[in-house]
N, C-alpha and C positions, 0 to 999 in steps of 0.2 A: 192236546197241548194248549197249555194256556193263552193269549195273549201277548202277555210279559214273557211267558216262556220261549215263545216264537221268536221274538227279536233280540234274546240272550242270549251272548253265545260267551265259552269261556276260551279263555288264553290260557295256555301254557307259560311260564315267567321264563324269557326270555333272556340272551346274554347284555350286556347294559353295552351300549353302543354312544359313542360317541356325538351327537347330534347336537346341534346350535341353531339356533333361531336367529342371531344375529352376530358380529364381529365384536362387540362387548362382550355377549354374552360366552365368546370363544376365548378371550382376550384375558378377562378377568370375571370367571365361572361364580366366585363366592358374592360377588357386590353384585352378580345378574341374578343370584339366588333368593339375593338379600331384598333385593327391588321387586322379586316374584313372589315377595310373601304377599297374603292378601292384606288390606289395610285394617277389617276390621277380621279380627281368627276367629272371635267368637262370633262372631255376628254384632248388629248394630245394638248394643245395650247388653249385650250375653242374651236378648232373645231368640235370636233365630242363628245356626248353625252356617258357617259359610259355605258347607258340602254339601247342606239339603237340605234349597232354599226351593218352593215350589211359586206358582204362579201367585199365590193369595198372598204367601210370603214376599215374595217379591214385589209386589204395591206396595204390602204395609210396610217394608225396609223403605222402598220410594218415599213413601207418605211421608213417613217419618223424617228424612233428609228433606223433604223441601218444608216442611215444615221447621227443622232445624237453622235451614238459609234462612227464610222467611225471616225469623225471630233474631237469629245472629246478623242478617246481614253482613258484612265483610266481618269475616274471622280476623285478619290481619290487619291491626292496628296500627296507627304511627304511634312512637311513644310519646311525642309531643302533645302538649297540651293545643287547641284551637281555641285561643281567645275571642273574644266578641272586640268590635273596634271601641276604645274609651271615645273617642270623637270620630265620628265615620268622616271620611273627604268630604268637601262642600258639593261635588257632582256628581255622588253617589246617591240613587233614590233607593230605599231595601224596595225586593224583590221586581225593580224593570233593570232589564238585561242589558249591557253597552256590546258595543262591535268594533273590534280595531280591527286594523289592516297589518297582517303580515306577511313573510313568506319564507319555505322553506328550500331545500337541495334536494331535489329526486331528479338522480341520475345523471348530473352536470346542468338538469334545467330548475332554475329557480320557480317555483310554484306558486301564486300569489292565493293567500288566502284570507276570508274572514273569521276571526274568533269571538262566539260569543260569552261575555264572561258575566257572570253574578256574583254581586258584591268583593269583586278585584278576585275569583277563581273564575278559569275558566273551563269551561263546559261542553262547548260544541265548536266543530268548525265546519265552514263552508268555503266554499271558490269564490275568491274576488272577481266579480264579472268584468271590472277596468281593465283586468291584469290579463297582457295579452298571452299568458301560456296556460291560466285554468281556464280565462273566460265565463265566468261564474261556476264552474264544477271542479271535481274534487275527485281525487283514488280514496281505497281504503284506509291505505297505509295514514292517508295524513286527519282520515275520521277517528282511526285508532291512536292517534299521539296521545290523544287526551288520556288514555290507560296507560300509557308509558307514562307521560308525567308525573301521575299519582301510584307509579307502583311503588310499594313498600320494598318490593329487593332492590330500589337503588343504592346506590352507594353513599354512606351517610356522612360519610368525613375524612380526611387523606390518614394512610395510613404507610407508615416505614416496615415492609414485611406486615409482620401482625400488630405492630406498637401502632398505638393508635396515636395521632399528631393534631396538630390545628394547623390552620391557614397561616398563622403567624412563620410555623416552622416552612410551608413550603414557600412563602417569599423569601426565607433566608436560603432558602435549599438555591431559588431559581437565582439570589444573587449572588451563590458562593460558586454556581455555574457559570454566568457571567464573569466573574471576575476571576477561576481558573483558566477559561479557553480565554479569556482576553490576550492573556502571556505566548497563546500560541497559534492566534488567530483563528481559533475553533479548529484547528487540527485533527484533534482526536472528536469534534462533538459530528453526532450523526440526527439525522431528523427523518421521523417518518411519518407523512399524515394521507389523510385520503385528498385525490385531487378535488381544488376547489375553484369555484367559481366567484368567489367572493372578490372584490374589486380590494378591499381593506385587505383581507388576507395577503394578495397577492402584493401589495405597499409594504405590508409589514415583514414578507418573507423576502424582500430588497434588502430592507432596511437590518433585517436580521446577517443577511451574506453581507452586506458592507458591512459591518460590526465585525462577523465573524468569518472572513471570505475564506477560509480553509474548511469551514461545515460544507459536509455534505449532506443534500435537503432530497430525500423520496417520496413518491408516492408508492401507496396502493392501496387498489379494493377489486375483490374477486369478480364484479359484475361490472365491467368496464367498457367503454368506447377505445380503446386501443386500434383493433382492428379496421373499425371504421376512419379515422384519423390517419391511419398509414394510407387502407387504403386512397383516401383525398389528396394525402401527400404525393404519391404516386400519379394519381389523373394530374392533379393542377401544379405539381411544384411545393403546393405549401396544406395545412392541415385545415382546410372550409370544413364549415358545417352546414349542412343541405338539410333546409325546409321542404316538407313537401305539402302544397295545396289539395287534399284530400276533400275539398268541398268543389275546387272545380276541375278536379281531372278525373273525365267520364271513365277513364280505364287504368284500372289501378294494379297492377302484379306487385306482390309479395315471394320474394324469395326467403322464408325461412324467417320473416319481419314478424313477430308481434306485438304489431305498432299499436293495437286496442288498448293493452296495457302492461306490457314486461318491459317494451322498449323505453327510450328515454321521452319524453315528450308525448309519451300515450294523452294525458290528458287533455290537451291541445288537438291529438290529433282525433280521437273517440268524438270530440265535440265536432272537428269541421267534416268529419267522414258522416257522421249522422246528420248535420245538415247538405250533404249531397246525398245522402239518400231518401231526403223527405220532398214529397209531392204535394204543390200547394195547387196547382192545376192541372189539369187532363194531358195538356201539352207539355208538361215538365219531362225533361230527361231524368234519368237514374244512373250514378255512378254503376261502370261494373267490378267486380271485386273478384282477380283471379290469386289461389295460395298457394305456395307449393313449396311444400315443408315436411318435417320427420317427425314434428312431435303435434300432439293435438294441443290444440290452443284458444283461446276467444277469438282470434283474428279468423281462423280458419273456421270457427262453426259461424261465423256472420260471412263466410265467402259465400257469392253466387257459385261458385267451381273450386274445389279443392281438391290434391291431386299431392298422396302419401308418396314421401319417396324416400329412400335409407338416408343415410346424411351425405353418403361417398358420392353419393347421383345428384344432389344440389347442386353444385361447382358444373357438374357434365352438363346438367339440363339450361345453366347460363350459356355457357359455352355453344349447346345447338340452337337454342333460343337466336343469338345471337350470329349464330351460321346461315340459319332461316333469312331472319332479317336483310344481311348482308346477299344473301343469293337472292332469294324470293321476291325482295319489295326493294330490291335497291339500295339500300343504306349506308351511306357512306361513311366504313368507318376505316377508309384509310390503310395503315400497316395491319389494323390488327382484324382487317378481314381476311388478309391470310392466315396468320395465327388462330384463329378459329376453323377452318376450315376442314381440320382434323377432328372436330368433336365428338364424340361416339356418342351415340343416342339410346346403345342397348338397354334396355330395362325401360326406358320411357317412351310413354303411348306417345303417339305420333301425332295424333291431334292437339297432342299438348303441346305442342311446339308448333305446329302449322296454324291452329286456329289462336291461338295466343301473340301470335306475330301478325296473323292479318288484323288483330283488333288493334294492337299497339302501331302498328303502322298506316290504320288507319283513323286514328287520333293524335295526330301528330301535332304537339306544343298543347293537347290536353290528355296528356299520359303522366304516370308515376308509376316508378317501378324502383322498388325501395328493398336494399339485404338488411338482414338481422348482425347484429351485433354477434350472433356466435362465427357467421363467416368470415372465409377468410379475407385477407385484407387485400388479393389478385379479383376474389369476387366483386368486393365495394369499389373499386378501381373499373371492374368491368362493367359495371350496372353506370357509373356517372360516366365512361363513354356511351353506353348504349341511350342513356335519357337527354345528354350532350347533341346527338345520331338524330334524335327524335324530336328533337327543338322544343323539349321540356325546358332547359336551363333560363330562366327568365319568364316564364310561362306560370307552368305549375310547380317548379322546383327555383329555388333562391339560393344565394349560398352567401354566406360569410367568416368574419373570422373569429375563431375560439374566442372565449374568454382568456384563456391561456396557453396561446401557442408555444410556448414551449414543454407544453405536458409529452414525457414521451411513454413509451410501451409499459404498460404496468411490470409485467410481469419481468422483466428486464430492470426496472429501478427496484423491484423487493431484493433478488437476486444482489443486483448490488450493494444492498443496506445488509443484506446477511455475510458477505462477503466482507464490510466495513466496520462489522463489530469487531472484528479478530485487533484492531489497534485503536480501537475506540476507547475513549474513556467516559464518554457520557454518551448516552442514549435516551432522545425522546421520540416519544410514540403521541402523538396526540390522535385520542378516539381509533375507531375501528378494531379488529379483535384477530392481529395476523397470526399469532399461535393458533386460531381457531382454522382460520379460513387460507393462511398462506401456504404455499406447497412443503407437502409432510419435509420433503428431502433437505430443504433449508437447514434444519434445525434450528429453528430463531430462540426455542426455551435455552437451551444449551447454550450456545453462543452469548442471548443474553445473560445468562447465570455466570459470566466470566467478565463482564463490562463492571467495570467499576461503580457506578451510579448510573441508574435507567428509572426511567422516571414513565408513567402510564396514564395518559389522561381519557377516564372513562367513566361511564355510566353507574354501570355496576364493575364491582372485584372478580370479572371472568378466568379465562385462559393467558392472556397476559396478562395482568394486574399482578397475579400470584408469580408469575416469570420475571415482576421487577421490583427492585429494590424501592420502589416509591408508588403509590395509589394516590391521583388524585380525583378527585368527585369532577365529572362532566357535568354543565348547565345543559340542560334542557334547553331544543329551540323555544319552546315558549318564556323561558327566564331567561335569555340571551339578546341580545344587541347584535345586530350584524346587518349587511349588504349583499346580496348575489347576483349575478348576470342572467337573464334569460336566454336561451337560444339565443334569441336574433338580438340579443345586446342588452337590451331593455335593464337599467339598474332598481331593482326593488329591494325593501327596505325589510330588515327583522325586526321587529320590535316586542320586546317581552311582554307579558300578561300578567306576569306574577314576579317577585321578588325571589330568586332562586332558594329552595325551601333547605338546602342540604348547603348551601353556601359557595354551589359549585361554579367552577370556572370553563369559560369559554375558550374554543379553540385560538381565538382571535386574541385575549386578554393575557396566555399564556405565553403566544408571539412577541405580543408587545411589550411584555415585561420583561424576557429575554433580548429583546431590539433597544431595548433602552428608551422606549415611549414615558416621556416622564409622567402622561394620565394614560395607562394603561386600561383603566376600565373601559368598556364595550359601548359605551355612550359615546365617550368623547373620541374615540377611535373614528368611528363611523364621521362623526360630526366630521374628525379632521380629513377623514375622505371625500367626502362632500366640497368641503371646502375647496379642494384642488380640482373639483370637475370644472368644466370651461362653463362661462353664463352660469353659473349653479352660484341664485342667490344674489342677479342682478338688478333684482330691486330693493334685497334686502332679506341678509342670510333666516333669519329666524323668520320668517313671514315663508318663505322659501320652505323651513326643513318641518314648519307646522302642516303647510298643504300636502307635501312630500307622504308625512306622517298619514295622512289622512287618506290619501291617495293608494299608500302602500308602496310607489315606483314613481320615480325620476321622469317624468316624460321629458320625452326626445331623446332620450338615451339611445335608441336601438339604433344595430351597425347598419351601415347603409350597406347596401344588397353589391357583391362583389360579384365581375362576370370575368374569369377566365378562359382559356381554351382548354380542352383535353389535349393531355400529350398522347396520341392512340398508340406510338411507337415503345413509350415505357410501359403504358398498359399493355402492349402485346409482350414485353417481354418478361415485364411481373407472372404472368399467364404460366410461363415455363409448359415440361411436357403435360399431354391430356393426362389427368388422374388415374392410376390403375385400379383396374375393375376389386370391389372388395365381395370376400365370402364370408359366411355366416354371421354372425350376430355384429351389430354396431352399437356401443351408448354413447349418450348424448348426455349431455354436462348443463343441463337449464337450470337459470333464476325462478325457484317458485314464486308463484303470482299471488301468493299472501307475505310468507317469510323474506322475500326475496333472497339473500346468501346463510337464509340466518340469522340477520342480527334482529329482528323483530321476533323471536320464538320465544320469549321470556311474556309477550301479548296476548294473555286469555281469549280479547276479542277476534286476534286473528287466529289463535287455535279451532276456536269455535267455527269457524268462517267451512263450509264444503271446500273443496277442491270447485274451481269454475267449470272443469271440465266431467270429472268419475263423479262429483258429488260426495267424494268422501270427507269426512270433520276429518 
């Protein structure tokens, strides 16, 4: 027997069985057929066969394709012409690079960054070192903008269904909207945008309900602080947001947090966590870093101790943590050391809960012990009594007020904006992609395909766009104007880079021109927010908003540090009964740490990007 012969064996043709590889693929068989064909049948040129391609073959098909990049460089072209400038700016040198200061939204925290641009495009960005939430560093997501900017599937011009429109048509569009809901005090108009931290926004969405005080105004976005925010509401009365000092709290627990970088403020915090664990002398201490979570993560391969647990045991193992404390080391927490008292521990090692409590009780006002955004909101209630307990609050842990307190539960205002179509007559979406990402059961296509005029402010023509009767082109952060809040207050500034290349409009500019802002545009908006800050420009506005500019952020903006008490009594009763034991399989609903929800998957750069953890592309 040959060889070849050895490892051939024959099949008998079998009855054809129904099998899927994925829920497209089950869903609609002919368009997963269609996507399964191979790109090249004959092969690259009709030289080589796609069924029997061997190893030599298979270089020289490589060969060939990088050599094709090479010489094509980008395949996809803009159709616009790139002029050369007839008279270049007076403080433009060709080829030395300039740096403005700007900043974006990742996750409710404003990000302050540098962009470097050549000859008025820009190229690269970096972390504002001034800017107290990058502190000179940077995530991926905001290295990758610069391939958003320049991708060619943006969206190139507003469009009515498939009619393609000018800008002219959608100011007539936004004031034939204005002046229908005027007669009925925006009754029928509904609003849905992602929650913002913008200082302007939040002026213009006033300005917008006194105009139209019968609109109802929503939020949502699938990767939310909701649960954190109730739970604060719950400990203190009202919705604080907790800093944590991760450069000087020797001992650090993560419940289910990955604060390195999914959570909100990761880049802030990657930077002060790496400066507590670097040793400049022999005598230096070292934070310690304990994890305890369901899914692998960055936070948890940089723990000194990490410790897998299903997701139903997260909530129990706070619960005994906090039983420990309370019996073991004394800790006063009041009502809800009886309400803990029942905590079942089953499934979780014992030393996790004993040796994890004598550390944190013995660094007491230098501990942080931080929940993730997927917990629930009795969990983030019980962690700020337990850091409350531990004489963190003022210490290594801060707390202040939203940017916008009255943001409430995401997934409770989508609900009600799908609910509010049924007697709407105008619907605006500005940005985000809730046909994609909001709960299947809504039906928002449906619903919206019965609204008389729905209008869609986006990047690209997605899953909503095609759901509404109107598409208009989104500005890019970098061709945008705007203001945001950092955490702890701090007001920084957006400032574009480039002159929006598709003619697109800002979330802020579409506001305003429904509010009745008679300069609407994203410069003087800002300017007029400025203007109403206190001392802002008390030596002299324009001297004022040039330093500002330069600077990136407002100094002295940031909210002074709030110290409430824990109410232990409504945290014990948030708590309700101990959790019932779960069997077999659990999932878990995570923010990927390239795509985040999704809306970055159209970014070659972060396709290419491994996975942080499997190392899969």
């Amino acid at each position: 027997m040959s060889k070849r012969e050895k490892y051939t064996f024959a099949t008998a043709p079998a009855a054809a069985k129904s099998v899927w590889k994925s829920l497209d693929e089950k869903l609609a068989p002919a368009v997963a057929a269609r996507a399964a064909e191979p790109e090249f049948p004959m092969g690259v040129g009709g030289a080589v066969e796609a069924s029997h391609v061997s190893r030599r073959g298979f270089l020289t098909v490589a060969s060939a394709t990088a050599a094709a990049i090479g010489i094509e460089g980008c395949v996809r072209r803009p159709a616009e012409q790139i002029l050369p400038y007839s008279q270049a700016p007076e403080y433009l040198n060709p080829g030395v690079p300039m740096h403005y200061a700007t900043s974006v939204e990742r996750r409710g925290e404003a990000l302050g960054l540098l962009v470097t641009s050549f000859e008025g495009r820009p190229t690269k960005v970096e972390g504002n070192p001034e800017h107290p939430a990058s502190l000179g560093a940077t995530d991926l997501l905001a290295q990758a903008m610069i391939l958003d900017l320049y991708d060619p599937d943006r969206s190139n011009g507003p469009r009515q269904g498939e009619t393609v429109k000018t800008f002219a048509d959608v100011d007539a569009l936004f004031a034939q909207i204005a002046q229908t809901h005027a007669a009925d005090a925006g009754a029928g108009l509904r609003v849905l945008s992602a929650p913002s931290v913008s200082p302007s926004f939040l002026r213009l969405r006033a300005a917008f309900q006194q105009r139209f005080p019968q609109a109802k105004f929503h939020t949502w976005t699938p990767v939310n602080e909701s649960n954190a925010r109730e739970g604060a509401r719950i400990a203190f009365g009202e919705p604080l947001v907790a800093h944590h000092d991760y450069q000087g709290a020797r001992v650090i627990l993560s419940i289910d947090a990955d604060f390195l970088q999914t959570e909100s403020a990761s880049v802030r915090a990657a930077r002060r966590f790496a400066d507590g664990r670097r040793l400049s002398q022999p005598t230096d201490a070292m934070s310690r870093l304990y994890v305890v979570e369901s899914t692998h993560s960055t936070t948890g391969a940089n723990a000194d101790h990490r410790l897998a647990l299903a997701p139903s045991k997260v909530a129990a193992y706070v619960r005994a943590l906090a039983k420990e404390l309370a019996t073991a080391h004394r800790l006063d927490l009041g009502p809800l050391g009886a309400a803990v008292q029942g905590a079942d521990a089953a499934g979780i090692p014992a030393r996790w809960i004993s040796t994890v409590a004598k550390e944190l009780a013995g660094a007491r006002g230098r501990s942080v012990i931080v929940a993730g955004s997927r917990q629930s909101a009795a969990v983030h209630a019980l962690v700020h009594a337990l850091n409350a307990a531990l004489g963190n609050h003022g210490t290594t842990i801060s707390l202040t007020s939203p940017a916008d307190p009255s943001e409430g539960d995401q997934l409770a205002s989508i609900r009600a904006f799908a609910e509010g179509l049924a007697t709407a007559k105008t619907a605006l979406i500005l940005g985000g992609n809730p046909i994609f990402d909001a709960p299947a059961d809504l039906d928002l296509a449906g619903k919206l395909g019965r609204v008389e005029t729905s209008v869609h402010l986006s990047a690209f023509r997605d899953e909503t766009s095609r759901a509404t009767k109107w598409h208009v082109p989104r500005a890019h952060e970098f061709e945008s104007w705007g203001d945001l809040r950092a955490l702890d207050g701090t007001i920084s500034i957006q400032q574009p880079l480039i002159a929006p290349m598709f003619g697109g409009r800002s979330d802020l500019e579409v506001l305003a021109h429904l509010a009745g802002e008679r300069n609407w545009r994203g410069y003087y908006v800002v300017r007029q927010t400025m203007r109403s800050l206190p001392d802002f420009g008390a030596v002299g506005f324009e001297a004022e908003w040039r330093r500002v500019l330069h600077r990136g952020f407002v100094s002295g903006t940031a909210e002074p540090p709030r110290m409430l008490p824990v109410d232990n009594a409504r945290v014990a009763s948030s708590l309700g009964a101990a959790p019932a034991s779960v069997s077999g399989f659990e999932a878990v609903f995570l923010a990927d740490p390239k795509l985040l929800d999704g809306r970055h998957a159209n970014n070659a750069w972060l396709l290419e990007l491994p996975d942080p953890m499997t190392r899969i592309t």
